[in-house]
Backbone and ligand atoms as CSV (ligand in chain L), in Angstrom:
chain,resi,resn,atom,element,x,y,z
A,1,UNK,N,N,13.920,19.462,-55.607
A,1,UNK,CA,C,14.882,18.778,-54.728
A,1,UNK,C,C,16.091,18.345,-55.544
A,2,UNK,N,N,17.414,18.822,-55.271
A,2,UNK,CA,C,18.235,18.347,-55.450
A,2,UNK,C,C,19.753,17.672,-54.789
A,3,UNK,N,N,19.091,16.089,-54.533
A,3,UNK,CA,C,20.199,15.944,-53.529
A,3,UNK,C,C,21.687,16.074,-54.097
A,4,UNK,N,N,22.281,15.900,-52.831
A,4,UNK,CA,C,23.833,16.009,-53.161
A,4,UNK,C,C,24.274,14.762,-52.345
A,5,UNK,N,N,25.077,14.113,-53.209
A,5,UNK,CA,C,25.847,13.190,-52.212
A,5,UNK,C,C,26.938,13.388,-51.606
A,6,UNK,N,N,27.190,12.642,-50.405
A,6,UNK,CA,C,28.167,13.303,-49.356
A,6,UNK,C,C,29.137,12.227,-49.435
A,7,UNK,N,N,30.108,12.352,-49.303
A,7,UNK,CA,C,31.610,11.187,-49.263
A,7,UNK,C,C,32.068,11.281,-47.993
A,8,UNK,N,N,32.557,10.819,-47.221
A,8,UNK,CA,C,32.953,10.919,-46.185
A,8,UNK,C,C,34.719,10.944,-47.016
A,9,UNK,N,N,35.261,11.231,-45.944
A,9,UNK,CA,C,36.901,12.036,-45.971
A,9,UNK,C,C,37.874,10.690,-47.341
A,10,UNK,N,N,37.262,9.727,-46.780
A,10,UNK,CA,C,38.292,8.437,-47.511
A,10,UNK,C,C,37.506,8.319,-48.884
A,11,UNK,N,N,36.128,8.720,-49.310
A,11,UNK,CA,C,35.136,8.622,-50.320
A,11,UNK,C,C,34.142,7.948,-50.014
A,12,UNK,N,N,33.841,7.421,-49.289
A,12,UNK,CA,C,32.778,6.190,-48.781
A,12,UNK,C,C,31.702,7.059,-48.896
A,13,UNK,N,N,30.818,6.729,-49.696
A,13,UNK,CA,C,29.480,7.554,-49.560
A,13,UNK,C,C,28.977,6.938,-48.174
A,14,UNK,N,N,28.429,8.664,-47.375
A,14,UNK,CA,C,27.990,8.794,-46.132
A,14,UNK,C,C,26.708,9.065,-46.258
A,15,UNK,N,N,26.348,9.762,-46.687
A,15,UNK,CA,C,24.071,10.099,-47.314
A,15,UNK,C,C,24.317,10.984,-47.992
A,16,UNK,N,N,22.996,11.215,-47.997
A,16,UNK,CA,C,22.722,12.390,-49.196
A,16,UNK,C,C,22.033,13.574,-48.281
A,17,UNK,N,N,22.477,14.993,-49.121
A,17,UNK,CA,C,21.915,16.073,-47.864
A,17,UNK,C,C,21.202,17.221,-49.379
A,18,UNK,N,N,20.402,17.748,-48.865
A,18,UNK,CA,C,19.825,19.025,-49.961
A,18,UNK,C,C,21.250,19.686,-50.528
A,19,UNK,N,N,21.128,20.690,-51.410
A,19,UNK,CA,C,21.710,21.526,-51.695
A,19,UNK,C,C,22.112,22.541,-50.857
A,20,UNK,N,N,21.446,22.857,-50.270
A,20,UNK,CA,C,21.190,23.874,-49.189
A,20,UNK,C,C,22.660,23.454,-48.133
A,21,UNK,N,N,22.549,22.547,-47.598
A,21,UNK,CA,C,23.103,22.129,-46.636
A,21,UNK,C,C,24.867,22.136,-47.394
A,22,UNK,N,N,24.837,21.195,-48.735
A,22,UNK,CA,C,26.172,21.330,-48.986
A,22,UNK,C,C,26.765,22.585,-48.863
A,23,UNK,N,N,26.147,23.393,-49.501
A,23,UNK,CA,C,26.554,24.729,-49.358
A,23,UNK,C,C,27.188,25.095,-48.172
A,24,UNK,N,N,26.557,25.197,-47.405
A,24,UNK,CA,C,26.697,25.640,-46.374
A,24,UNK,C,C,28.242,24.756,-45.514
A,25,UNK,N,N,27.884,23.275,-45.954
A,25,UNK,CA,C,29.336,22.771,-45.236
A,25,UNK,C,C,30.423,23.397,-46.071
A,26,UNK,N,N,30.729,23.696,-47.217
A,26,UNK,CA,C,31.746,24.245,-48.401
A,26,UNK,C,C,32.186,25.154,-47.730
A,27,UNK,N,N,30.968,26.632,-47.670
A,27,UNK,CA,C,31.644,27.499,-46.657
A,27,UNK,C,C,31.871,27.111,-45.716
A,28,UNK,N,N,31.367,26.787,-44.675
A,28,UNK,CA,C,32.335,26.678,-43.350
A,28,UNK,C,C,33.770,25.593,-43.542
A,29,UNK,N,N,33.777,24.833,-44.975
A,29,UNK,CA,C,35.211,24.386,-45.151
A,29,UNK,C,C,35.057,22.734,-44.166
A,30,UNK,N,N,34.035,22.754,-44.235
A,30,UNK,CA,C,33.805,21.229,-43.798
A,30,UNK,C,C,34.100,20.340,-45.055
A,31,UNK,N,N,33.581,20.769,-46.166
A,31,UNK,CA,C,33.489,20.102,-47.264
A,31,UNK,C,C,33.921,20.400,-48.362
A,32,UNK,N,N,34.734,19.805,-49.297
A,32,UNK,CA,C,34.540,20.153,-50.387
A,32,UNK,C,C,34.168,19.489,-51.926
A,33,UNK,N,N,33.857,20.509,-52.984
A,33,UNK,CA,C,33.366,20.068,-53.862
A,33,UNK,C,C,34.163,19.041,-54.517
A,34,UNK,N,N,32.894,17.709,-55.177
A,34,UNK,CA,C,33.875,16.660,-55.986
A,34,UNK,C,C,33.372,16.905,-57.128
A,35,UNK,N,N,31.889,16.876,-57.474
A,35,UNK,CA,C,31.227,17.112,-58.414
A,35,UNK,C,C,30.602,18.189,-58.651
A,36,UNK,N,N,30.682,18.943,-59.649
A,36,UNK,CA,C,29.418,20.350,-60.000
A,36,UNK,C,C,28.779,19.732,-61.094
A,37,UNK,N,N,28.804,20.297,-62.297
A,37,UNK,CA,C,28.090,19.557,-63.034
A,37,UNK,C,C,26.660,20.481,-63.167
A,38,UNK,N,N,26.017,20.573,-62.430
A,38,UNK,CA,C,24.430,21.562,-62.589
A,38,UNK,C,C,24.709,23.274,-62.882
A,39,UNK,N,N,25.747,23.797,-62.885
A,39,UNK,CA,C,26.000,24.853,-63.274
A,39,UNK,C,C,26.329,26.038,-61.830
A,40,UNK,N,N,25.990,27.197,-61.527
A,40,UNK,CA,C,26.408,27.849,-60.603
A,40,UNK,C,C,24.760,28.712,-60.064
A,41,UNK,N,N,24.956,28.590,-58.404
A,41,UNK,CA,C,24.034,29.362,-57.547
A,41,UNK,C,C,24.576,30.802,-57.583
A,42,UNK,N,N,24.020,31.913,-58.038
A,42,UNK,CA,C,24.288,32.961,-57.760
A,42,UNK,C,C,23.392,34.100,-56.267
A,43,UNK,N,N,24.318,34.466,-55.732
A,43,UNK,CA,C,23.524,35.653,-54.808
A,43,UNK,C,C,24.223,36.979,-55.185
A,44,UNK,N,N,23.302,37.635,-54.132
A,44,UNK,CA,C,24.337,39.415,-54.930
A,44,UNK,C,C,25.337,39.153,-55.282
A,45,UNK,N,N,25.907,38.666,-53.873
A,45,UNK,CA,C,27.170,39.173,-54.105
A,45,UNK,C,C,28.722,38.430,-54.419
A,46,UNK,N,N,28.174,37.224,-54.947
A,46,UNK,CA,C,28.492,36.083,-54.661
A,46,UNK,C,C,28.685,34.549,-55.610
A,47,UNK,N,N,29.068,34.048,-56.133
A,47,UNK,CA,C,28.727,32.696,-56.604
A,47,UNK,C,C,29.004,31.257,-56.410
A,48,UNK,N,N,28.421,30.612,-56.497
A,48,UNK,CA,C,28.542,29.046,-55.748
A,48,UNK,C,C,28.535,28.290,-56.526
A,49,UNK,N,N,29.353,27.329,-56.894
A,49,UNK,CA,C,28.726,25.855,-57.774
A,49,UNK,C,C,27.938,25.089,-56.733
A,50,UNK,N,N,27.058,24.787,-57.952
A,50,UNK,CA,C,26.144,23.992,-57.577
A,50,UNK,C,C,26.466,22.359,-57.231
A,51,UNK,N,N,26.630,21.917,-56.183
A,51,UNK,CA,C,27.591,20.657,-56.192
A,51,UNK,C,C,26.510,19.722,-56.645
A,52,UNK,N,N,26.888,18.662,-56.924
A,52,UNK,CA,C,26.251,17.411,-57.186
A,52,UNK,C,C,26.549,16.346,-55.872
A,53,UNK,N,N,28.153,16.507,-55.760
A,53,UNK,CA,C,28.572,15.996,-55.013
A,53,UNK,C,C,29.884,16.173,-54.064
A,54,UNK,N,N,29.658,16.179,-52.998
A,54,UNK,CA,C,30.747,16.748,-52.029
A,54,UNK,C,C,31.327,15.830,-51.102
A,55,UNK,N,N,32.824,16.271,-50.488
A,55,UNK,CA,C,33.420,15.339,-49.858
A,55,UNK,C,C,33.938,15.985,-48.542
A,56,UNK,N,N,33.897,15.080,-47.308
A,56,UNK,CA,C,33.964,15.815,-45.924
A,56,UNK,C,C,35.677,15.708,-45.754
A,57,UNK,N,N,36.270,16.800,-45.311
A,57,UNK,CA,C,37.386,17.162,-45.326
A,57,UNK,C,C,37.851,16.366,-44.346
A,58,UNK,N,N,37.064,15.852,-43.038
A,58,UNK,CA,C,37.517,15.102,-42.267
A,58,UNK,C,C,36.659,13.055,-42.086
A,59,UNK,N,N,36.817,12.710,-41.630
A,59,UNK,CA,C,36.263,11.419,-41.672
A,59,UNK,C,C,35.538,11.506,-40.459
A,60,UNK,N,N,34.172,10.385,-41.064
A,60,UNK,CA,C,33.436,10.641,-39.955
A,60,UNK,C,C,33.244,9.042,-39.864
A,61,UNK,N,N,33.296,8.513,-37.989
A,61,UNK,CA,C,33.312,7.692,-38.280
A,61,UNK,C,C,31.840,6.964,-37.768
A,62,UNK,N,N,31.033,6.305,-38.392
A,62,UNK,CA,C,29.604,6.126,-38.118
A,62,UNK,C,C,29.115,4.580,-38.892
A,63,UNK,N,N,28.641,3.759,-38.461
A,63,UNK,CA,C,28.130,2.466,-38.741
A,63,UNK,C,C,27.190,2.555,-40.615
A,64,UNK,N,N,27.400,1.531,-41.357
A,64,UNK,CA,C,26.909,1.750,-42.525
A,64,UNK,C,C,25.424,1.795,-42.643
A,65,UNK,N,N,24.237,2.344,-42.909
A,65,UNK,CA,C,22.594,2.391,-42.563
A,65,UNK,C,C,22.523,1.166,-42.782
A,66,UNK,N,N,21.820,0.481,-42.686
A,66,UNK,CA,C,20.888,-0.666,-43.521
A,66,UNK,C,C,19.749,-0.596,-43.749
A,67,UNK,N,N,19.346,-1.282,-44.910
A,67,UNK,CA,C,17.967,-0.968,-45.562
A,67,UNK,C,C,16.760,-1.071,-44.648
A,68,UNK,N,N,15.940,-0.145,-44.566
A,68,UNK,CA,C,14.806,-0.188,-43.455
A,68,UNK,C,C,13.712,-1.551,-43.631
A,69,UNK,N,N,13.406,-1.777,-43.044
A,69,UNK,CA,C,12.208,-3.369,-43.563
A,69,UNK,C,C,10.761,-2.288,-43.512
A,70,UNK,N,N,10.547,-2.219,-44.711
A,70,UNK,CA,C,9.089,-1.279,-45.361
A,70,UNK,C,C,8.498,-2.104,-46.106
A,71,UNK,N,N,7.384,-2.022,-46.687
A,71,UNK,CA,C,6.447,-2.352,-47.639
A,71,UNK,C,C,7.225,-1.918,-49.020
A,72,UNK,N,N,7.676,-1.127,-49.505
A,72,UNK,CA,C,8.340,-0.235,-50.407
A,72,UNK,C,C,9.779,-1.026,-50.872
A,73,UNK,N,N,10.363,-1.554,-49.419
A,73,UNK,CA,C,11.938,-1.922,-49.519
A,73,UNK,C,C,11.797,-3.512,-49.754
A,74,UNK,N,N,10.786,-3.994,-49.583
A,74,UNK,CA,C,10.267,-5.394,-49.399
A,74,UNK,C,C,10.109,-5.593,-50.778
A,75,UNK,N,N,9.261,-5.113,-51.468
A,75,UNK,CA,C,8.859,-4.892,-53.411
A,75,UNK,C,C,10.211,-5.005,-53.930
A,76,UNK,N,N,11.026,-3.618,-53.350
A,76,UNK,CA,C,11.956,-3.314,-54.364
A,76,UNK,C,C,13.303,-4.446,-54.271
A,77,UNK,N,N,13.294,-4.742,-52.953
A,77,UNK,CA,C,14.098,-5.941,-52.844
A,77,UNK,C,C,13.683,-7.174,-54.016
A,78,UNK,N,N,12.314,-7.607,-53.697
A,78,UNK,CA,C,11.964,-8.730,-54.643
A,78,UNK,C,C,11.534,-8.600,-56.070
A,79,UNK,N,N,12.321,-7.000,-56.454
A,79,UNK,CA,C,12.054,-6.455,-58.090
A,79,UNK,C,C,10.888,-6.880,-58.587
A,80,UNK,N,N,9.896,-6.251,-57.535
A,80,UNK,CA,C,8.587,-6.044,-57.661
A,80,UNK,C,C,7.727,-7.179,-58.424
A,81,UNK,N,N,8.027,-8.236,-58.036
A,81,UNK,CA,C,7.729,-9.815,-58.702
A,81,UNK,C,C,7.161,-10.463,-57.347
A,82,UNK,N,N,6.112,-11.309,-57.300
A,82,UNK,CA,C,5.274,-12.137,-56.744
A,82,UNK,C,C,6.774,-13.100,-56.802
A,83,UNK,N,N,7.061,-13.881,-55.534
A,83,UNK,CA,C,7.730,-14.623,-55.063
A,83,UNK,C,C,7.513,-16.251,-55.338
A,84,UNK,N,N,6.234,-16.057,-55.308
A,84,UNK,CA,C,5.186,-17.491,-55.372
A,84,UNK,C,C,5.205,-17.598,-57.383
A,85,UNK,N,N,4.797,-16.268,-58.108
A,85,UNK,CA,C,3.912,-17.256,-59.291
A,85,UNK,C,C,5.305,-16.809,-60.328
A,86,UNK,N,N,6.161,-15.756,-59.617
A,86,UNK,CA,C,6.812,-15.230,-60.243
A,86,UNK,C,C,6.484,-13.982,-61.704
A,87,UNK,N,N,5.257,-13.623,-61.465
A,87,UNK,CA,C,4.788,-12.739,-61.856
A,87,UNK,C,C,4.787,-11.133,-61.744
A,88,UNK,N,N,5.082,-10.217,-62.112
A,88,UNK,CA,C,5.047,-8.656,-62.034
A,88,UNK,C,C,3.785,-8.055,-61.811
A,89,UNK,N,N,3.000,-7.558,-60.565
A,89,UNK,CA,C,1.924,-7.282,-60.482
A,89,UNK,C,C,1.611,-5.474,-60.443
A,90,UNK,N,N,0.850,-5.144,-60.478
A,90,UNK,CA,C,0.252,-3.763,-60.028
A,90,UNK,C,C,0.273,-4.149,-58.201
A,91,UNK,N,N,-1.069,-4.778,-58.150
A,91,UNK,CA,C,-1.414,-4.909,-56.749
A,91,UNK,C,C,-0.249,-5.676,-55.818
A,92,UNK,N,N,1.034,-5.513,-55.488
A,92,UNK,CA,C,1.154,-6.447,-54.877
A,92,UNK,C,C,1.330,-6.725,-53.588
A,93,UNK,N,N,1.411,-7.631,-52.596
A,93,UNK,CA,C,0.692,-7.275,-50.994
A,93,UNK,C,C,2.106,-8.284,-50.757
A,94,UNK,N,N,2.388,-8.033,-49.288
A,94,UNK,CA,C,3.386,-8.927,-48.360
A,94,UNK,C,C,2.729,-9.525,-47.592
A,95,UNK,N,N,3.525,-11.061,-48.088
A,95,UNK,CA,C,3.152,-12.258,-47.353
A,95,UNK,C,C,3.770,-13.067,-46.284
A,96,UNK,N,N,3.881,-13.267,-45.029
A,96,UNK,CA,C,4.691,-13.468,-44.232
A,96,UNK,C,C,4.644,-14.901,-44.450
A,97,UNK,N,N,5.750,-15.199,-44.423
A,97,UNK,CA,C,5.961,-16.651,-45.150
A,97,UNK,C,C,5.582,-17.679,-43.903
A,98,UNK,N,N,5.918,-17.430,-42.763
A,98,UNK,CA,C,5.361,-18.683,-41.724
A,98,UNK,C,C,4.537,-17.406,-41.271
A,99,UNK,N,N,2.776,-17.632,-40.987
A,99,UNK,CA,C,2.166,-16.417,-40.807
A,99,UNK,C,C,2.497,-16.050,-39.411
A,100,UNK,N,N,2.046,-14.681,-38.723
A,100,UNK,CA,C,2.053,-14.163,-37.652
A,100,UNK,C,C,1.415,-15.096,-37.021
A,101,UNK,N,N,0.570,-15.512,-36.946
A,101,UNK,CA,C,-0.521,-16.025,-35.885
A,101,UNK,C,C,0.353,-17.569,-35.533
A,102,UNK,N,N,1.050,-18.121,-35.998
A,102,UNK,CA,C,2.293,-18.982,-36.333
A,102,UNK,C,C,3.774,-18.879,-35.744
A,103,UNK,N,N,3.481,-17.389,-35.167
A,103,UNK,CA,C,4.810,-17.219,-34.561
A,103,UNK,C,C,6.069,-16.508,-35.504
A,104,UNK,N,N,5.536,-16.259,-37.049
A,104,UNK,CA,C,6.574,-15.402,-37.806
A,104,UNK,C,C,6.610,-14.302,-37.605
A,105,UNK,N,N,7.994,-13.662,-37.233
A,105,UNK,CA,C,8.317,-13.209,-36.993
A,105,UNK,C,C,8.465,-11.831,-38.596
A,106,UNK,N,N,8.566,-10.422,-38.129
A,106,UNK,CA,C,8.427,-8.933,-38.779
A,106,UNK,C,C,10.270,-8.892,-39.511
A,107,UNK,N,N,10.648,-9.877,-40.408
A,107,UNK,CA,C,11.993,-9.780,-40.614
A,107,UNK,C,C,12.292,-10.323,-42.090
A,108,UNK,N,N,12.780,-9.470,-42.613
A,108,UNK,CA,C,13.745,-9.951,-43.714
A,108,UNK,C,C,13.455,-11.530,-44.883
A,109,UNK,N,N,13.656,-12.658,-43.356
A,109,UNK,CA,C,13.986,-13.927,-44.440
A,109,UNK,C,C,12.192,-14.124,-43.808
A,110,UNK,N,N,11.145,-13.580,-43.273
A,110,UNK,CA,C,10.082,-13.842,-42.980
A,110,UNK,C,C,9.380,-13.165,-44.160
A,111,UNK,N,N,9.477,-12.119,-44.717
A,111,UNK,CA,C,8.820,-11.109,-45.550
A,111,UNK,C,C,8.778,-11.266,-46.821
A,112,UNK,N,N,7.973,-11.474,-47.903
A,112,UNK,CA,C,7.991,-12.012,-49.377
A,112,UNK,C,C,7.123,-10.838,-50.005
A,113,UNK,N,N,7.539,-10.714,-51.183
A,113,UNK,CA,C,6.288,-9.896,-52.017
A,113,UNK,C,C,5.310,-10.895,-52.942
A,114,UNK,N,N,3.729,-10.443,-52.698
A,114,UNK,CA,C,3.619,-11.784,-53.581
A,114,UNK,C,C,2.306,-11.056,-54.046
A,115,UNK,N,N,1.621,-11.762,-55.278
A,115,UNK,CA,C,0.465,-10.781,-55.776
A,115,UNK,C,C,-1.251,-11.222,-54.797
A,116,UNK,N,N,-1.790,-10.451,-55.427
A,116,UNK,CA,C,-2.992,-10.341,-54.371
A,116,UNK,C,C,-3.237,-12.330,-54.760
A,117,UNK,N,N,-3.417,-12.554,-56.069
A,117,UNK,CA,C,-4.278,-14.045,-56.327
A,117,UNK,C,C,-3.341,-15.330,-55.222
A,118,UNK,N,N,-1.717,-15.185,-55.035
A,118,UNK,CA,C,-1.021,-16.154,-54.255
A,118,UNK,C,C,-1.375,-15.853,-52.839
A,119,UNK,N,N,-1.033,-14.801,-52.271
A,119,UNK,CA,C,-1.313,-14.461,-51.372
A,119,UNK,C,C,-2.617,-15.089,-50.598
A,120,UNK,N,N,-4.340,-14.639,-51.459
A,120,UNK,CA,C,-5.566,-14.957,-51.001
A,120,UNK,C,C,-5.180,-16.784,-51.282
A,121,UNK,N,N,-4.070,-17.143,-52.325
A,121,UNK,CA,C,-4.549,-18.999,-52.092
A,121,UNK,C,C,-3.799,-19.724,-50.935
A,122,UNK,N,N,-2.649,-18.512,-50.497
A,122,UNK,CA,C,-1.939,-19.474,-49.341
A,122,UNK,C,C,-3.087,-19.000,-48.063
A,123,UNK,N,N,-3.573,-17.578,-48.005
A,123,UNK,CA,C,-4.444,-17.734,-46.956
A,123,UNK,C,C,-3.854,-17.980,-45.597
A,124,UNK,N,N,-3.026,-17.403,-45.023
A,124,UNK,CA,C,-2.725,-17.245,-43.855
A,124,UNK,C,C,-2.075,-18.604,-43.329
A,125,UNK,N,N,-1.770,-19.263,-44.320
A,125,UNK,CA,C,-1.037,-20.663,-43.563
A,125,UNK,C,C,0.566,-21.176,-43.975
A,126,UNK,N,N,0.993,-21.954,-43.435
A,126,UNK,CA,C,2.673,-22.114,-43.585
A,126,UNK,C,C,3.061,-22.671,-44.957
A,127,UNK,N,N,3.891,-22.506,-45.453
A,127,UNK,CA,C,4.540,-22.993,-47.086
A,127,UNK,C,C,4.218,-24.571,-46.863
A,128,UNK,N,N,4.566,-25.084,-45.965
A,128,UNK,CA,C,4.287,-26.869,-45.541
A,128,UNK,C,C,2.332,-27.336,-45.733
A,129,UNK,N,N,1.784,-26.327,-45.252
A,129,UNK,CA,C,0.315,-26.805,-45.081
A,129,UNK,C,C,-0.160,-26.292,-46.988
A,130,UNK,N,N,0.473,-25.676,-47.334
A,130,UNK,CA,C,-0.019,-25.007,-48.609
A,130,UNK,C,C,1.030,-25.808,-50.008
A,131,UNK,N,N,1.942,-26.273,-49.710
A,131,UNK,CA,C,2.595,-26.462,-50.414
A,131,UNK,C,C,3.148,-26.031,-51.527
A,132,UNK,N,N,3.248,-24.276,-51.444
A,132,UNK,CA,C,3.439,-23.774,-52.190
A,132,UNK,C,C,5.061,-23.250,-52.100
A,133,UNK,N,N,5.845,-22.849,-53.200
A,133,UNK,CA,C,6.996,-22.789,-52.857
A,133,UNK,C,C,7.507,-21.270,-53.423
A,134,UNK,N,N,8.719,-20.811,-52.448
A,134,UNK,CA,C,9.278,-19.644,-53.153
A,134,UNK,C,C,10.370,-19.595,-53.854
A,135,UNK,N,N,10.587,-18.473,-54.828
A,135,UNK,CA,C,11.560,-18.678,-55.794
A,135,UNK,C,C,12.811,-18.139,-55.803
A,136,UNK,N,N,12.944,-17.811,-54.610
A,136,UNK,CA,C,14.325,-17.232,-54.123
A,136,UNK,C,C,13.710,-17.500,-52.442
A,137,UNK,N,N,15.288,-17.876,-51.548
A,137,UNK,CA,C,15.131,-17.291,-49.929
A,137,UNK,C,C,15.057,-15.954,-49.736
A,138,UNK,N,N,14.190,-15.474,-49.134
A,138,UNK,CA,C,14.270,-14.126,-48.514
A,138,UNK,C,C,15.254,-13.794,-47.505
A,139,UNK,N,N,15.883,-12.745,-47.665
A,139,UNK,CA,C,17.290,-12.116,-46.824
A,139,UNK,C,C,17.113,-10.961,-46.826
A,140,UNK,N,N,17.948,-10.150,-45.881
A,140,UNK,CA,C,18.068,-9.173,-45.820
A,140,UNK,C,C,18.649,-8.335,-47.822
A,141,UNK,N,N,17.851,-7.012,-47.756
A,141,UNK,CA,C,19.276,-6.841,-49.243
A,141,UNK,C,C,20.830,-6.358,-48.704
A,142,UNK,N,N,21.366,-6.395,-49.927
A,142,UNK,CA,C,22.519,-5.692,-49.590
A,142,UNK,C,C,22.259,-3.868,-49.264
A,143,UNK,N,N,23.552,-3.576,-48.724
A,143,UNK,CA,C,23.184,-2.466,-47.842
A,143,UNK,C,C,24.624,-2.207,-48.657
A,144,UNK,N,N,25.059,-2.206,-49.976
A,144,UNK,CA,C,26.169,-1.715,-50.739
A,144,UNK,C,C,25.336,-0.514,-50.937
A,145,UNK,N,N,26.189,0.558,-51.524
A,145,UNK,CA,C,26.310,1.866,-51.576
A,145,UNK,C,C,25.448,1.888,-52.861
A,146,UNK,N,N,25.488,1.244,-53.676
A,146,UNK,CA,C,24.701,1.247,-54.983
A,146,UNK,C,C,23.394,0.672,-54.809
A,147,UNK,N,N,23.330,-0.034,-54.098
A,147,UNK,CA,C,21.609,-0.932,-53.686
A,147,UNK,C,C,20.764,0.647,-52.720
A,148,UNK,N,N,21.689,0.783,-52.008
A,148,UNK,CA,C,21.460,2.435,-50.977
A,148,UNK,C,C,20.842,3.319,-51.692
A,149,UNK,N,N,21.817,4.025,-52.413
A,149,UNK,CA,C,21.279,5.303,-53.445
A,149,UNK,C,C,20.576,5.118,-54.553
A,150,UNK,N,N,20.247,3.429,-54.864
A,150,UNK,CA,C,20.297,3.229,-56.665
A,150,UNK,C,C,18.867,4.256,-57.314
A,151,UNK,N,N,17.781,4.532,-56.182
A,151,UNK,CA,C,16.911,5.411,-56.588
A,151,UNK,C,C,17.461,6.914,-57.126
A,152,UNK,N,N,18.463,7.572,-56.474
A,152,UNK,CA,C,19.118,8.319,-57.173
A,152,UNK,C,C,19.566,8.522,-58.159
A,153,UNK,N,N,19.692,7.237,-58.892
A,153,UNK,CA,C,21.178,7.497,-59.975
A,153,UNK,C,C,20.189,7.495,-60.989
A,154,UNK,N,N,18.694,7.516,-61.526
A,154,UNK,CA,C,18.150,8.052,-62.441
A,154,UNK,C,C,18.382,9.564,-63.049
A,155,UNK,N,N,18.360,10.401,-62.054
A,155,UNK,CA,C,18.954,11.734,-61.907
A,155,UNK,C,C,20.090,12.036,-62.152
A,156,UNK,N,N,20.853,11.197,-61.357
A,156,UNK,CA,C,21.974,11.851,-60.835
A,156,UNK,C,C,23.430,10.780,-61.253
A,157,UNK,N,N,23.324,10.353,-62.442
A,157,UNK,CA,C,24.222,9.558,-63.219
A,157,UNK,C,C,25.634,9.486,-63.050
A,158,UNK,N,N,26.396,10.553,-62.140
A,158,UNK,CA,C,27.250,11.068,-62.143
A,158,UNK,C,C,27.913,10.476,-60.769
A,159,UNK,N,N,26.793,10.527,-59.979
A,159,UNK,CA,C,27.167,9.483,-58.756
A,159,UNK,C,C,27.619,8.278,-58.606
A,160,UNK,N,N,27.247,7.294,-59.922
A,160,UNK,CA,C,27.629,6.345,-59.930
A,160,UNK,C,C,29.214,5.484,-60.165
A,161,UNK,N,N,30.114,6.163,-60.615
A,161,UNK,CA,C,30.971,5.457,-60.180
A,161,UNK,C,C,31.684,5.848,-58.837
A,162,UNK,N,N,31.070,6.735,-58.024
A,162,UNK,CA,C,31.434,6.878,-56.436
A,162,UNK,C,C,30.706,5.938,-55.896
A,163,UNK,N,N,29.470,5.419,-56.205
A,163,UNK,CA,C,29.120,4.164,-55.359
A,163,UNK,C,C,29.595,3.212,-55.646
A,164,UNK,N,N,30.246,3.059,-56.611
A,164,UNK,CA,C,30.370,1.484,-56.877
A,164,UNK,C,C,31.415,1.118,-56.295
A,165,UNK,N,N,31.985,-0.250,-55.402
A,165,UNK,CA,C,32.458,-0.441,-54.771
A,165,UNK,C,C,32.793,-0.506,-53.350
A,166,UNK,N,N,31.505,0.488,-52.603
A,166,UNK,CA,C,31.162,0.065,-51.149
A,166,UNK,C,C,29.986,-0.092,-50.774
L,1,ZN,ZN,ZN,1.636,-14.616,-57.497
């Protein structure tokens, strides 16, 4: 897999699409190349750079994603640290900070990462009955262009000063 990132017309990174696909917008002239960098696709008859990263000739105009609320986005939001002991765990489980059965609600400033041992001592009850406290408020993350792709830019180093800044 090699994604490619897409710019929309002004640069605003828009997503990321396979290789396959850039291609294909280049020729039809939807897009063009910003970055190559990986070297060149050859066919018979034919050769392609391999983009890294491409930009849409026209602007598209479409609302910015925001980060999905996952188990995955929940961790990586709270840089994979227990909320409660402030610890880095293997195991670590989400704790709904005022519990469900309580009326908390499936959201953002409700959702904590915390390790299995905090978790089993709050035991299904409110920060007030437990008296236990967290070490940051829970919020939504940012939904900047660099928080978006930042799993990418291990790879793909080259992307990064196109995200930075939206
Ligand atoms: Zn903990």
């Amino acid at each position: 897999m090699e994604p490619v990132l897409v710019l929309n017309a002004n640069f605003e990174p828009l997503n990321v699409c396979d290789i396959r696909r850039a291609i294909g917008l280049m020729i039809l002239d939807k897009a063009s190349l910003v970055e190559n960098g990986r070297g060149e696709i050859h066919t018979i008859s034919q050769s392609f750079p391999r983009p890294s990263i491409i930009r849409l000739q026209r602007m598209i105009h479409r609302p910015r994603p925001q980060v999905k609320l996952t188990r995955k986005e929940v961790f990586r939001r709270d840089q994979f640290t227990c909320q409660y002991c402030g610890k880095q765990y293997k195991n670590l489980t989400i704790d709904h900070v005022t519990p469900r059965h309580q009326g908390g609600a499936q959201t953002w400033e409700n959702v904590v990462t915390a390790c299995s041992a905090c978790n089993h001592k709050k035991g299904g009850r409110s920060l007030k009955e437990t008296g236990m406290r967290l070490r940051r408020i829970p919020k939504a993350p940012s939904n900047s262009a660099l928080y978006l792709y930042n799993h990418f830019l291990f790879q793909n180093q080259d992307w990064e000063p196109y995200l930075k800044g939206w």
